[in-house]
Structures are given as C-alpha cells and as structure tokens.
C-alpha positions, 0 to 999 in steps of 0.5 A: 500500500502507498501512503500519502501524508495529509494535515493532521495529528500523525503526518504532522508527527510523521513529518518530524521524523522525516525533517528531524529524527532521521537526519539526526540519528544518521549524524549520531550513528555517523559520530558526527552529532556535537555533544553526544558520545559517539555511536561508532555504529557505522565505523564499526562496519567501516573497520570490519570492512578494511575501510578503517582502522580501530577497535569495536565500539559499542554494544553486542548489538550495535548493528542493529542501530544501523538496520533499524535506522535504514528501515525507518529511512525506508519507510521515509523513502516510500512517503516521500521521494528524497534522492540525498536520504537514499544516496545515504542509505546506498553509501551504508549498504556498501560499506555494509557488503565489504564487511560481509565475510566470505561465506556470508557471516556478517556481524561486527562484534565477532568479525572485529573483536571476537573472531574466534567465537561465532554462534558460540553463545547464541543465549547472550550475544545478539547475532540473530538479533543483529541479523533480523533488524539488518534484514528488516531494513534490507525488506524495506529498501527492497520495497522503497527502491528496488534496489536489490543489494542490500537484501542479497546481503541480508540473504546470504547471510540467512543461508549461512545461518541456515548451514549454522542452525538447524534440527540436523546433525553437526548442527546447533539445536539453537535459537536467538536469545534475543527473538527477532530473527524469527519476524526478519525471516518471515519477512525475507522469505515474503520478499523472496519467495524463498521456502528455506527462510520460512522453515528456519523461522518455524524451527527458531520457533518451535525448538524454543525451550523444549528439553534438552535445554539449548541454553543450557547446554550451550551455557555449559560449553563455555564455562557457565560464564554469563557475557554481560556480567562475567560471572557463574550466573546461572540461566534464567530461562524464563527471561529468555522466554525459554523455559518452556515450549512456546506452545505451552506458555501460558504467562508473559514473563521474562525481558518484555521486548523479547517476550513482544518479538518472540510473540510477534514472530509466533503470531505471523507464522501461525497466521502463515501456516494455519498452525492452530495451537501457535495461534491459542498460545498468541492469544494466551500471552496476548490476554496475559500481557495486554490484560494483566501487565499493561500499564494504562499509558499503553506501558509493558515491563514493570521492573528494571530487574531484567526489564521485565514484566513482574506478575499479573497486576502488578504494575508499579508507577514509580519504579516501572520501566515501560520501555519505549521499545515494548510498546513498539514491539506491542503494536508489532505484536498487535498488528501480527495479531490482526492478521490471526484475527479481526477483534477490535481489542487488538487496536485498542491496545495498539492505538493506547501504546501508540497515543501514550508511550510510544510518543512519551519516548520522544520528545516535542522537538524530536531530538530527545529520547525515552528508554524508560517510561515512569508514570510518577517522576519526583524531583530529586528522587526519580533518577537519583536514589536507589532503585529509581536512577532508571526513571529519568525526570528529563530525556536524554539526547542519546543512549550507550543502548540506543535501541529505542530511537530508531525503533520509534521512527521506523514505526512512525513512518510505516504506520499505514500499516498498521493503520490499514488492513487490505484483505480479500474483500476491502479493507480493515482500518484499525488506526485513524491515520490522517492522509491517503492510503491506497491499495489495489482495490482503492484509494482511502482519503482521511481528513480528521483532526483526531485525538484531538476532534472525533470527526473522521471523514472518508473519502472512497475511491474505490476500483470495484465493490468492496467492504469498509470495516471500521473500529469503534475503539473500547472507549466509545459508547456506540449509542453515541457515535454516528456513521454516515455513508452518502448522505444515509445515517448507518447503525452503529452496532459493532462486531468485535469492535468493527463496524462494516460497510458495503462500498459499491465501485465509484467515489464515496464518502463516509463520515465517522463521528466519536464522542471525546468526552473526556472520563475518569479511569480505575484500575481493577481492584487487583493493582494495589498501586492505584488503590483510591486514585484516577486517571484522566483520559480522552478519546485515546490520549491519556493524562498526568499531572505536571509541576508546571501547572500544578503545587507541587508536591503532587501526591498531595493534590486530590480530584473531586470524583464528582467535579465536572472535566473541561477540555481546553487549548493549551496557551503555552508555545511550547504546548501549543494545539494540546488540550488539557483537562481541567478538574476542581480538586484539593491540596493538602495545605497544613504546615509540616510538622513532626514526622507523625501526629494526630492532627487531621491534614487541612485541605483547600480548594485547588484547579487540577491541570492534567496534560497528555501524557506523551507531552510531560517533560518537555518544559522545566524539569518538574513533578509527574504524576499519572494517577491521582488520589480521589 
C-alpha cells in the first residue's frame, strides 16, 4: 500500500521524523552529532570492512542501530521521494557488503573483536538479533527502491545461518536469545519467495525451550560464564522466554521486548501456516500481557530487574520501566495479531501504546529520547536514589543502548500499516491515520483532526465493490457515535469492535463521528498501586499531572470524583494545539510538622491541570504524576 501524508495529528508527527529524527540519528550513528558520545555504529562496519582502522565500539548489538535506522529511512523513502536520504542509505549498504565475510557471516562484534567465537553463545550475544533488524531494513529498501543489494546481503547471510542452525546433525539445536530473527525471516522469505527462510523461522520457533535445554547446554560449553556480567550466573530461562515450549506458555514473563518479538514472530507464522495451537498460545500471552501487565499509558515491563514484566497486576508507577521499545514491539505484536484475527481489542491496545508511550519516548522537538517510561517522576528522587536512577525526570539526547530511537521512527513512518488492513474483500482500518492510503482495490482519503476532534471523514475511491470495516475503539459508547455513508445515517452496532460497510465501485464518502468526552479511569481492584486514585483520559490520549501547572508536591493534590472535566487549548508555545483537562480538586495545605501526629491534614480548594501524557517533560524539569488520589 502507498501512503500519502495529509494535515493532521500523525503526518504532522510523521513529518518530524522525516525533517528531524532521521537526519539526526544518521549524524549520531555517523559520530558526527556535537555533544553526544559517539555511536561508532557505522565505523564499526567501516573497520570490519578494511575501510578503517580501530577497535569495536559499542554494544553486542550495535548493528542493529544501523538496520533499524535504514528501515525507518525506508519507510521515509516510500512517503516521500528524497534522492540525498537514499544516496545515504546506498553509501551504508556498501560499506555494509565489504564487511560481509566470505561465506556470508556478517556481524561486527565477532568479525572485529571476537573472531574466534561465532554462534558460540547464541543465549547472550545478539547475532540473530543483529541479523533480523539488518534484514528488516534490507525488506524495506527492497520495497522503497528496488534496489536489490542490500537484501542479497541480508540473504546470504540467512543461508549461512541456515548451514549454522538447524534440527540436523553437526548442527546447533539453537535459537536467538534475543527473538527477532524469527519476524526478519518471515519477512525475507515474503520478499523472496524463498521456502528455506520460512522453515528456519518455524524451527527458531518451535525448538524454543523444549528439553534438552539449548541454553543450557550451550551455557555449559563455555564455562557457565554469563557475557554481560562475567560471572557463574546461572540461566534464567524464563527471561529468555525459554523455559518452556512456546506452545505451552501460558504467562508473559521474562525481558518484555523479547517476550513482544518472540510473540510477534509466533503470531505471523501461525497466521502463515494455519498452525492452530501457535495461534491459542498468541492469544494466551496476548490476554496475559495486554490484560494483566499493561500499564494504562499503553506501558509493558514493570521492573528494571531484567526489564521485565513482574506478575499479573502488578504494575508499579514509580519504579516501572515501560520501555519505549515494548510498546513498539506491542503494536508489532498487535498488528501480527490482526492478521490471526479481526477483534477490535487488538487496536485498542495498539492505538493506547501508540497515543501514550510510544510518543512519551520522544520528545516535542524530536531530538530527545525515552528508554524508560515512569508514570510518577519526583524531583530529586526519580533518577537519583536507589532503585529509581532508571526513571529519568528529563530525556536524554542519546543512549550507550540506543535501541529505542530508531525503533520509534521506523514505526512512525510505516504506520499505514498498521493503520490499514487490505484483505480479500476491502479493507480493515484499525488506526485513524490522517492522509491517503491506497491499495489495489482503492484509494482511502482521511481528513480528521483526531485525538484531538472525533470527526473522521472518508473519502472512497474505490476500483470495484468492496467492504469498509471500521473500529469503534473500547472507549466509545456506540449509542453515541454516528456513521454516515452518502448522505444515509448507518447503525452503529459493532462486531468485535468493527463496524462494516458495503462500498459499491465509484467515489464515496463516509463520515465517522466519536464522542471525546473526556472520563475518569480505575484500575481493577487487583493493582494495589492505584488503590483510591484516577486517571484522566480522552478519546485515546491519556493524562498526568505536571509541576508546571500544578503545587507541587503532587501526591498531595486530590480530584473531586464528582467535579465536572473541561477540555481546553493549551496557551503555552511550547504546548501549543494540546488540550488539557481541567478538574476542581484539593491540596493538602497544613504546615509540616513532626514526622507523625494526630492532627487531621487541612485541605483547600485547588484547579487540577492534567496534560497528555506523551507531552510531560518537555518544559522545566518538574513533578509527574499519572494517577491521582480521589
């Protein structure tokens, strides 16, 4: 599908990743970025190449900053042509050839520092991770341009994994240890046709933690020394999503990203193969992750001990993680879903994700960034005491780890597809995206000013008769929405979350219109965290409570759980065209005194100002607060 950017909410956003993320990620990867430590991503290619002299710099991982960067510019390149951005992208895939080895291995790591040790501990050192991300920057620039060197790099480099891994004798019985490679072969093997990739994405699958452990014997091989710590660390397996087949795996545990990957990968392959029992496993640890560990702000990952998920219903406010890059792999996870099933709760979890943490992880401006995403930040606590130095109170310009930027930005500039849906019959919207999108069978046109107004007008310019389905979101009552079709007013009584619309050959224009009102949100009395406080939303855009417009501290500061919401512009510059809510509340207003005492707090009338959530710090560096007491 080709993707055109229109006016509102996401091609304005869209267009910043164009104008300002792209082109700065390429100057960081390029270590030519002022006032940032040195990502050395692109040198490294360079010297395993022979282009250059030095040493390995970076993360294990390094290598896929540069695949995910690529694909970002990829998905950029399909919106809008831009000869200088694809003359970068040529110079990076050249280099990239040259440091291929001859018999197809590509890694910097292990060509510059560890030569020695290929696929020798798959558990911890990221060369399938690596390879997947390169692979899925190789499918997009495939798409982009046509241009096919890239991709036979990538190709190559699966068939000799394929000579590696594998269920036949002499070779090893292994998977990745971070999952990515399972959705980048699937991936190729689309974009090639080529059976053989597709086999070796199935067999990562389905060799995933069944007995003898691959983990563990491989940790046995090389001394039980773990490569991150140095040490006798036993394995966990569980944080490898290993400890089980993946068919009977019935909780999300473990790393949330690589849990989201491996799911994501679990979820196309099934959907690939009609594979009914990897499919009740997806729905299994999607109902898991999505109705028990996520965070209202579309957050995944409560514990910075292995940026993990922690139990069910437990979800800590201000010593979470909510990594950017798990809710990206959320919205990956959801839009695999969609193709194993039409339900409307998938693109409520995406669309919750995508207005909340996603955009959190990004500055205003699009120049700083979020790894972790805490939903109540205290100055001088927040990234300062013990337990809490993950949870920042301001975005950093870059990170040693730098997985989360450019995930964000190839999400954002492909996010028509996770927006629209072709299928046999028509298409599926599951995302309110601004802008044209058109496929084979017809053009859709969006004109809309949503999150912030509910009016989505459609404009169909369809080749032949076909089916329009549109997802009424979760927080839509239907008996207040109104659908109309050239001029006739349809019912809204949605199935699964969708309403469906016959569209006979010829232009038409469709009308959906969804109530804002802006609500209170509780939790379910099993998350112990928010015992007596609420949140604030409207339409998909969730709320906090910020020092700059609010008495700080903000854990004394009550809302009135019977005073009316207002919604108004912000009047900041740098907030401008944000809504904020407005709700009469209370603040504890006596004197402190002796650390406890019998005297009752005192509480006066107080405003409460609550902002987007994705909007918090980017003003003065101040308190936050998602939920509030009531």
């Amino acid at each position: 599908m080709r993707y055109q950017l229109g006016e509102g909410f996401w091609s304005r956003r869209i267009r910043q990743v164009q104008d300002r993320m792209i082109p700065l990620q390429l100057s960081i990867l390029k270590d030519e970025a002022p006032d940032t430590e040195p990502s050395h991503a692109i040198e490294n290619f360079k010297i395993a190449a022979g282009l250059s002299k030095g040493e390995f710099h970076g993360m294990v991982f390094q290598d896929s900053d540069v695949g995910k960067w690529i694909e970002a510019a990829a998905y950029s390149l399909m919106i809008r042509p831009d000869p200088e951005l694809e003359r970068e992208v040529d110079d990076i895939v050249e280099i990239i050839g040259k440091a291929q080895q001859p018999d197809g291995y590509l890694n910097t790591w292990f060509t510059i520092k560890e030569p020695g040790k290929r696929w020798t501990n798959l558990q911890d050192c990221h060369e399938l991770y690596s390879f997947g991300h390169l692979a899925e920057g190789a499918v997009a620039y495939h798409q982009a341009t046509g241009k096919r060197a890239f991709l036979d790099i990538m190709c190559r480099m699966a068939d000799h994994i394929d000579t590696v891994i594998g269920p036949e004798e002499g070779k090893l019985h292994g998977y990745p240890g971070h999952p990515e490679a399972e959705l980048a072969l699937w991936r190729l093997y689309h974009e090639t046709g080529n059976p053989k990739y597709l086999k070796l994405s199935q067999y990562f699958i389905d060799q995933r933690g069944t007995e003898p452990n691959f983990f563990l014997e491989e940790w046995e091989r090389r001394g039980r020394i773990n490569h991150w710590s140095g040490r006798k660390d036993p394995v966990n397996l569980p944080y490898y999503q290993a400890h089980e087949p993946v068919r009977e795996q019935k909780e999300a545990v473990g790393h949330a990203v690589r849990a989201l990957y491996l799911y994501t990968g679990m979820a196309c392959i099934a959907a690939e193969t009609k594979d009914v029992s990897l499919a009740e496993a997806c729905r299994r640890l999607w109902k898991s992750a999505v109705e028990e560990k996520m965070y209202v702000t579309g957050g995944l990952g409560a514990t910075v001990k292995g940026e993990a998920f922690m139990g069910p219903f437990e979800l800590p406010n201000d010593t979470d993680y909510a990594e950017t890059c798990a809710s990206v792999a959320l919205c990956f996870f959801g839009r695999a879903m969609s193709r194993l099933e039409k339900d409307g709760r998938i693109g409520d979890a995406v669309e919750q994700a995508l207005y909340n943490t996603v955009l959190a992880g990004v500055s205003l401006e699009a120049d700083r960034f979020f790894y972790v995403n805490p939903l109540e930040v205290i100055q001088g606590v927040s990234g300062v005491q013990q337990g809490l130095e993950h949870d920042l109170p301001r975005r950093p310009k870059w990170y040693a780890c730098a997985c989360c930027p450019p995930n964000v930005a190839r999400l954002l500039t492909s996010l028509a597809e996770y927006a629209v849906q072709e299928t046999e019959e028509g298409f599926v919207v599951h995302q309110y995206l601004d802008g044209a999108v058109e496929g084979e069978k017809a053009k859709l046109t969006l004109q809309t000013q949503y999150p912030w107004e509910g009016l989505l007008d459609y404009t169909i310019e369809a080749k032949q008769d076909i089916t329009l389905e549109l997802r009424i979101p979760g927080w839509v009552n239907p008996a207040e929405a109104t659908l109309v079709a050239d001029g006739a007013e349809k019912p809204v009584q949605p199935e699964k979350g969708f309403v469906k619309l016959e569209i006979p050959a010829g232009v038409h224009r469709v009308v959906l219109s969804l109530p804002l009102k802006p609500r209170r949100i509780y939790a379910d009395p099993r998350v112990r965290q928010t015992a007596g406080c609420v949140a604030f939303a409207r339409g998909p855009v969730v709320y906090c409570l910020e020092g700059c417009d609010n008495p700080e501290p903000l854990w004394n500061l009550q809302a009135d759980p019977d005073a009316e919401i207002t919604v108004t512009d912000y009047d900041s510059a740098c907030l401008k065209g944000v809504r904020k809510l407005l709700v009469q509340g209370y603040r504890r207003s006596d004197v402190p005194g002796a650390l406890y005492g019998t005297q009752r707090p005192e509480r006066e009338p107080q405003l409460l100002t609550a902002i987007p959530y994705y909007a918090w710090a980017n003003r003065e560096q101040r308190d936050m607060r998602v939920w509030i007491r009531e």
